[in-house]
N, C-alpha and C positions, 0 to 999 in steps of 0.2 A: 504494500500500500504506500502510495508514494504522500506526497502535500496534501494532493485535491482533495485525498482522503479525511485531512483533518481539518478542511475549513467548516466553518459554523455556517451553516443556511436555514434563514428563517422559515414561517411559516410559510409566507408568500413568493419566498423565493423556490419551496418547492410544491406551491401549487401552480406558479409556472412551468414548471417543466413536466408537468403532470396534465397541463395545457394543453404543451407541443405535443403530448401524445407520449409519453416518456413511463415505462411503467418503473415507480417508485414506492418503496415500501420500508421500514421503518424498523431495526433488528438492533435493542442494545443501544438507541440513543445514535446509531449511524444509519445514513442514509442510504439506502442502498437503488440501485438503478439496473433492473435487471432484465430487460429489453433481450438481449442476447439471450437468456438462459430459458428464456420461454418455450420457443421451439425441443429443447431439452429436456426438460425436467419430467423427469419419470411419472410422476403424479400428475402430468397433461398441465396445460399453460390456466385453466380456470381458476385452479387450485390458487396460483397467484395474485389473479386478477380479481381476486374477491378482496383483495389486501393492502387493493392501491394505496397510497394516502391515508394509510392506518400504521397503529402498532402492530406489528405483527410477532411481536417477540412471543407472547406464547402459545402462539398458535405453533411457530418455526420449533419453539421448543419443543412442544407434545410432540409433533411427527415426526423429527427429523435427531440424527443422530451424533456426536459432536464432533464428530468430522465433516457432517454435511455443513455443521454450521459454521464450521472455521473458514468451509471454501468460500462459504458466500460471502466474508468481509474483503472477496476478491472484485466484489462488486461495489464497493463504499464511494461515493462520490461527494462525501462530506458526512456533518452532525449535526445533532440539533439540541439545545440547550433548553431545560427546564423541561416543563408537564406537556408533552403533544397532544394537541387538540386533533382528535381521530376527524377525515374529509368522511364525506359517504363517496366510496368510490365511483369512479365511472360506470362500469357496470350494473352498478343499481341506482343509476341514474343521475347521478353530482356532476352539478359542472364546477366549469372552475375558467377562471380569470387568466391571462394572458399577466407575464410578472413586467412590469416597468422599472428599470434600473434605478437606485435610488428609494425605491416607493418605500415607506413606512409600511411596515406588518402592524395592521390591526389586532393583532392578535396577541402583541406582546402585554398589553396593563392585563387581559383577561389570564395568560401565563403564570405574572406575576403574580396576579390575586390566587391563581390554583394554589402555587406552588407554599405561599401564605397558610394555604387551609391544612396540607401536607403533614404529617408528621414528618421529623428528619428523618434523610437516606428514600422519601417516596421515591417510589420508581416512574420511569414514562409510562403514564395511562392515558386512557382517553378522556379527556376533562372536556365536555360536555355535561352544566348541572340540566338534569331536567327532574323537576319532579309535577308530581300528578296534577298540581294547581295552572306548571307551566308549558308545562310539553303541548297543549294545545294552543296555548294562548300569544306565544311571542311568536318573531320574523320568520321562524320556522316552522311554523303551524305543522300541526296530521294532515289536515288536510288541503295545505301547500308546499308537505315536502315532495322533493320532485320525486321519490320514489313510489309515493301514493299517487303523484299526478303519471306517473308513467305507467302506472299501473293501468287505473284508468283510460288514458289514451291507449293503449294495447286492445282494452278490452273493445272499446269501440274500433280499433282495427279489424277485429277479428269477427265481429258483430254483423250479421247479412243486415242487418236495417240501419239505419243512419247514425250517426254518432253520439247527435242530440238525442235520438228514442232510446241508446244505450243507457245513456248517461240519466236519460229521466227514467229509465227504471231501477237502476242504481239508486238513486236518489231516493226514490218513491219505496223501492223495500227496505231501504234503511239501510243496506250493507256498510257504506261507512263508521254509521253508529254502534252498530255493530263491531266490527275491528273498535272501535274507540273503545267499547266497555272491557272487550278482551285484552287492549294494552293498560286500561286504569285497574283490570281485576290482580292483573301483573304488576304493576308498580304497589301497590296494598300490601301484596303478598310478599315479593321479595324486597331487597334491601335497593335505598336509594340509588341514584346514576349519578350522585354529585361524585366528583372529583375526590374529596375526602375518603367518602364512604369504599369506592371503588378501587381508589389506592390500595385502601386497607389488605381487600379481597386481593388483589392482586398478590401483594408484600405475603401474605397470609399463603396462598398457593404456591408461590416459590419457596417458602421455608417448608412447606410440606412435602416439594418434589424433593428437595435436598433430603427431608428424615427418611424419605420413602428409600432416597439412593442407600443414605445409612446402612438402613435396615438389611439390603441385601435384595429388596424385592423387583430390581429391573435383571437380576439373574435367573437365567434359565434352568431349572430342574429337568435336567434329562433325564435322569430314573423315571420320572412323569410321564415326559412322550413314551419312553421305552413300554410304559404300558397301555400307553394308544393307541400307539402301532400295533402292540400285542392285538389289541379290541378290532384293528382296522382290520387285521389280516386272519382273527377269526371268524366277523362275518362274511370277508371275500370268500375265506374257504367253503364256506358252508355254503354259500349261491351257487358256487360252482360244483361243490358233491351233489345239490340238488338238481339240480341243471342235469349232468350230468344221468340222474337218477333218474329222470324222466318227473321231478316233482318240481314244474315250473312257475307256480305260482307263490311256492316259499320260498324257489331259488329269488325270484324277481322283485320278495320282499326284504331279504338277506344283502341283496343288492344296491336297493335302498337302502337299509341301515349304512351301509356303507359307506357311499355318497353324502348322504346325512354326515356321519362323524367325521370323515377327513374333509369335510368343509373347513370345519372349525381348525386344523391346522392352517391350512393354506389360508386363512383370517390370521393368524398369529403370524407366519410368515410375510406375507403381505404389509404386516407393521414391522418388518424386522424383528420380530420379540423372541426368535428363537436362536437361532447362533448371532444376531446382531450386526451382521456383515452383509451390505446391500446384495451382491452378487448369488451368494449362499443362499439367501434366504429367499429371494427373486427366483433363484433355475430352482428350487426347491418346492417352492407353490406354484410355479406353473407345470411341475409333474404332475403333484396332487391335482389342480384345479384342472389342467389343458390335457394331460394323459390319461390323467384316472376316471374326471368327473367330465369335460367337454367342453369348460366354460374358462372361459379368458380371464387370467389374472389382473392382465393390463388393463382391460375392460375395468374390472372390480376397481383398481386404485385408483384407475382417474375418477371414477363416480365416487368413492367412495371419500377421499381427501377431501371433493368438497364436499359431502353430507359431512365430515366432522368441524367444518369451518364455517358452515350457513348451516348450522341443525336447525332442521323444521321452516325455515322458510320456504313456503308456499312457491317462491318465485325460483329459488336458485337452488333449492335442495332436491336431488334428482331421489333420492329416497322416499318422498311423500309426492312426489309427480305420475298420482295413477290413473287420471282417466282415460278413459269414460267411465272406470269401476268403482275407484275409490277417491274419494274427494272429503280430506282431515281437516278439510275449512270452508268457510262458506264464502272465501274469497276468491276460491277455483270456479263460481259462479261468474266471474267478470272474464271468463277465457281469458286468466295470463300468459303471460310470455317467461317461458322457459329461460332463465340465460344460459343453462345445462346444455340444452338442445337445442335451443338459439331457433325458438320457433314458438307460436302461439299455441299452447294449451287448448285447444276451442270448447268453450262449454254447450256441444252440439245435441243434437235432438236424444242418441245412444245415453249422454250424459244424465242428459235431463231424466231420463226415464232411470236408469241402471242404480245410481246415487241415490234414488231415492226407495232404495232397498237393499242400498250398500251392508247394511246391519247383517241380514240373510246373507248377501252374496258370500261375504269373507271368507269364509272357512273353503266352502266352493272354489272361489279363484285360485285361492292360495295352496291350493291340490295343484292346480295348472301351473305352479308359478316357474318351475324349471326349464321348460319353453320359454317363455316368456326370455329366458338367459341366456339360452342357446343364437335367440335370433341378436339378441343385444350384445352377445362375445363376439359371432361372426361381423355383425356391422362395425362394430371398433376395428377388428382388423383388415376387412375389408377395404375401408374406408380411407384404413392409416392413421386413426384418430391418437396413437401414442407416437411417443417421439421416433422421427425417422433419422437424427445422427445423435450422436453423442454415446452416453458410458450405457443408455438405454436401448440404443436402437437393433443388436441382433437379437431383443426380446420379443418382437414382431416375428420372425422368422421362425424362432424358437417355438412361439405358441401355434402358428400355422401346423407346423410338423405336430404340435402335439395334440390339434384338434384332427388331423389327418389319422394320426395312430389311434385318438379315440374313438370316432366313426368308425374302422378299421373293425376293430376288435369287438365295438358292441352293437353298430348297425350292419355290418358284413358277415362278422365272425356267431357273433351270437343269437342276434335277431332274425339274420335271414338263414343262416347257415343251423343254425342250432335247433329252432324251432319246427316244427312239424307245419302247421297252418298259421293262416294268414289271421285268423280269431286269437290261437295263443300268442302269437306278437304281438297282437293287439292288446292284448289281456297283460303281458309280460310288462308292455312300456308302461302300461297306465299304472300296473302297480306298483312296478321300482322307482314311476316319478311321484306317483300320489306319499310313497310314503315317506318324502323329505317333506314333505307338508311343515312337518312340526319345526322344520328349518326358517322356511318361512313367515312363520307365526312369532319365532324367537324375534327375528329381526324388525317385525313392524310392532311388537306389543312394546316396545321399549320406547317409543315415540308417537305412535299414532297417535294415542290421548293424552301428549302433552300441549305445552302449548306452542302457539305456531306466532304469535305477536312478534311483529319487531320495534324492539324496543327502544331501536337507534343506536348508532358510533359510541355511545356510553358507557356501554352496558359491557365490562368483563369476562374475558372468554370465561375464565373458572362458572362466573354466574349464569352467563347462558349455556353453557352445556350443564348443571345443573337443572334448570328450567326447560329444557327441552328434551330431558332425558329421564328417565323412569328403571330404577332395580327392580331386579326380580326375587323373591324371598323362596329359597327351598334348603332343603336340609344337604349338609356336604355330598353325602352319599349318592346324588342325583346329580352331581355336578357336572359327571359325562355326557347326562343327555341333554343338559344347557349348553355345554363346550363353553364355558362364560360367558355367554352372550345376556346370562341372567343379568352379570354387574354392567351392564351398560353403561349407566353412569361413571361408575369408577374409570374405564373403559373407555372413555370420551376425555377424560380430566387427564389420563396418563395410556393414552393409545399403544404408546413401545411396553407396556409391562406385562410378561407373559402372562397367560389366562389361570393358571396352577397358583399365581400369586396374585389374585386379584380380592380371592374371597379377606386372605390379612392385610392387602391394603385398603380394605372397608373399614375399617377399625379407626384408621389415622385420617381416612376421608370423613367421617361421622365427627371423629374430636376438629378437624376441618369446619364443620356448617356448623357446630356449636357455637365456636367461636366467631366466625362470621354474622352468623345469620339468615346461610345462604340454606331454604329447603333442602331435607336430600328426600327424596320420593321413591320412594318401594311398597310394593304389594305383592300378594303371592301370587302364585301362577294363574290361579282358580279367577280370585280376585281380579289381576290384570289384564286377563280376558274379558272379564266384567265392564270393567272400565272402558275397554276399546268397542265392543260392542252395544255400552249405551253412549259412546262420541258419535260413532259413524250411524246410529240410529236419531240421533240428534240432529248434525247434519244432513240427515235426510229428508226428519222434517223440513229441516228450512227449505230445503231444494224444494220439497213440494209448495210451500206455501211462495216460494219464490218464482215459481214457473205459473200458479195462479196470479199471481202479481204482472207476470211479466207478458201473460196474455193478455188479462185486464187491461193494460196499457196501451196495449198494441192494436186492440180494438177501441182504445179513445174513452176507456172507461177510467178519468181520472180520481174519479171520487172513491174507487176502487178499497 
């Protein structure tokens, strides 16, 4: 790092270059400018781009490992002094002012005053105060920040009738008002966004990543997998004695177990948490995921980096983006705009009808949901959607061969070759996919029924991934068939900590929220299907009463 690295640039000087179109982001108090590294970065260029003109320090820090983070102060084009005031990035919609040499930063007496409120040693947070009295009421209103205004305009893109008839039926069901009670029910509950408060949390999270390291709990227990693997390669055997046996319907559900469990590796893998070594742990889960199971690991990280950096929003979170099926807010009602898939959501006729018995359908789709992954691995690789140079790019290649060797062995070798008729193939697929189901059920019960509000640039990663994330309560001795996906939460707050060590880092995250203030939300299994089934039964009232609203309208029935 040469000089450039160490000059101070203000607020305004790097929301110009954020202007010119410059992607800049904020690691440790350096600025860093990383334009170049997009095209590269293994976790796909979104992941980034949700970061613009933020702190991103502990986002960099959950995912990444401390050699990933040493290379990127290869990127510093300067620093910045005192409490950073968090932009809403481009992406979700902030603009920003061209910088005029000379120009005074507005931003520096409001700096000043943060850093005033600060206990000593506060870290860069994002010092936006807003609390419940203000957040609607000043220059940045709800409903004039451009995120909500863009939102809106989307929706009337996407709208067959005019803009204005969109807009007055937005208006007319209330949906704004609506988000509005759901971000006041959220500021009530969790702890303020002033600067102080927020710090705290911050300061508070970093002393608890450090006792976690203490502890020993980012080390991998390989005695652990050793008996995973045990588990993985007792149910392979068995599909295949059945198989073999002429008994295909338990081979086909043996097979499923299987699929099922060494998911949950190649999830651990995927975060590094298992030998800790990019490369290692990369050709490692795209055996398990591309050889064994069919489905693209690259796929998985690029979607899934940003579900841990936008949890739950509606707009950029590709994990709660399911219609026409399932819609975990009544803001999917405005056909948003994807910035994931970089395409309008449309809330079309399919929608309107299917949402509004999303409660029912759940369990149903979520039998289907392993299609649904097959065609979403092939389109990332097809498409070229992961890095095509750098330390990532023979990982395209690599997954290619391994979806070729998995078709190979279970559409050629087993399903055409193996089977008698064209009923028991038939019968064979549906039940080796039906029976990852519970795979699927893991991954949406831990977010469907949380909340989906955005609370704004304020709001602390530790906090919102608390708030947008939900445990799962079951006894140890079940913990293989959760593969930890039960600690979600924990799981979101420290993503590299292997899943064998997640149930004793629930201990130090609980003495965590004590001391903060910050919720931590768990329910049992029983329970948390409860919970998700009376959200999406909820939202579907609305959908219904909102599709009567929206006819009313359409035929000129204002009084409606």
């Amino acid at each position: 790092m040469g000089r450039a690295a160490d000059r101070i640039l203000s607020r305004r000087q790097v929301e110009g270059l954020i202007a010119e179109g410059k992607t800049i982001i904020i690691l440790d108090n350096d600025v860093l400018r990383v334009d170049a590294w997009l095209k590269f970065h293994p976790g796909g260029d979104k992941a980034i781009l949700h970061m613009v003109g933020r702190d991103a320090t502990d986002e960099i820090n959950a995912l990444h490992s401390a050699e990933a983070r040493n290379r990127m102060k290869n990127f510093a084009i300067g620093k910045i002094q005192g409490t950073w005031t968090n932009f809403l990035p481009p992406l979700h919609g902030g603009e920003f002012r061209p910088y005029i040499e000379g120009e005074e930063d507005e931003a520096d007496e409001f700096q000043e005053t943060s850093e005033e409120l600060c206990e000593p040693e506060c870290p860069s947070t994002p010092a936006r105060s807003e609390s419940p009295a203000s957040i609607f009421d000043d220059d940045r209103s709800f409903l004039r920040d451009p995120s909500v205004l863009r939102r809106r305009q989307g929706s009337a893109v996407a709208s067959s009738s005019s803009s204005i008839t969109e807009l007055s039926i937005i208006d007319e069901f209330g949906l704004d008002e609506l988000t509005r009670k759901n971000i006041e029910a959220d500021l009530a509950k969790y702890p303020a966004l002033d600067p102080k408060t927020q710090g705290k949390i911050v300061r508070e999270y970093r002393k608890l990543d450090q006792r976690i390291r203490a502890a020993g709990l980012y080390n991998c227990n390989y005695f652990r997998y050793m008996k995973e693997f045990a588990r993985y390669l007792t149910f392979l055997s068995i599909s295949i004695v059945c198989l073999h046996s002429g008994w295909f319907k338990l081979s086909a559900f043996f097979l499923g177990l299987f699929w099922h469990q060494i998911t949950f590796a190649a999830h651990d893998a995927g975060h590094m948490g298992i030998t800790h070594n990019f490369h290692l742990d990369t050709c490692f889960g795209i055996f398990i995921a591309d050889f064994c199971g069919g489905l693209s690991l690259g796929w998985w990280k690029r979607s899934h980096n940003v579900h841990h950096i936008v949890t739950n929003d509606p707009e950029h979170d590709p994990d709660i983006e399911h219609l026409p099926f399932f819609a975990v807010s009544h803001r999917f009602f405005t056909s948003l705009f994807s910035t994931y898939y970089d395409r309008v959501m449309h809330y079309d006729a399919a929608a309107r009808f299917l949402i509004r018995f999303q409660n029912y359908l759940y369990y149903p789709v979520l039998c289907l949901g392993r299609f649904n992954l097959y065609r979403l691995s092939w389109e990332y690789l097809i498409l070229g959607l992961g890095p095509r140079k750098g330390v990532a790019a023979y990982q395209r290649w690599l997954e290619i061969a391994g979806m070729v060797v998995f078709w190979y062995w279970f559409g050629y070798g087993l399903i055409y070759n193996s089977l008698p008729t064209n009923w028991d193939r038939f019968v064979y697929i549906m039940i080796s996919h039906i029976v990852t189901m519970p795979l699927h059920v893991q991954i949406t019960l831990s977010h469907f029924a949380m909340s989906t509000a955005d609370l704004g640039v304020g709001e602390s990663f530790a906090q919102k991934m608390l708030r947008t994330t939900m445990d799962v309560d079951c006894p140890r001795w079940l913990d293989f068939f959760h593969g930890g996906l039960q600690f979600q939460a924990i799981h979101h707050l420290f993503p590299r900590i292997p899943r064998h060590n997640l149930r004793d880092t629930q201990k130090l995250v609980l003495d965590f929220c004590k001391e903060t203030g910050v919720p931590y939300t768990i329910y049992g299994f029983y329970d948390g299907n409860k919970e998700i089934i009376g959200h999406l039964g909820e939202i579907g009232k609305q959908a219904a009463i909102f599709a009567d609203c929206q006819a009313a309208i359409l035929k000129g029935e204002t009084g409606h």
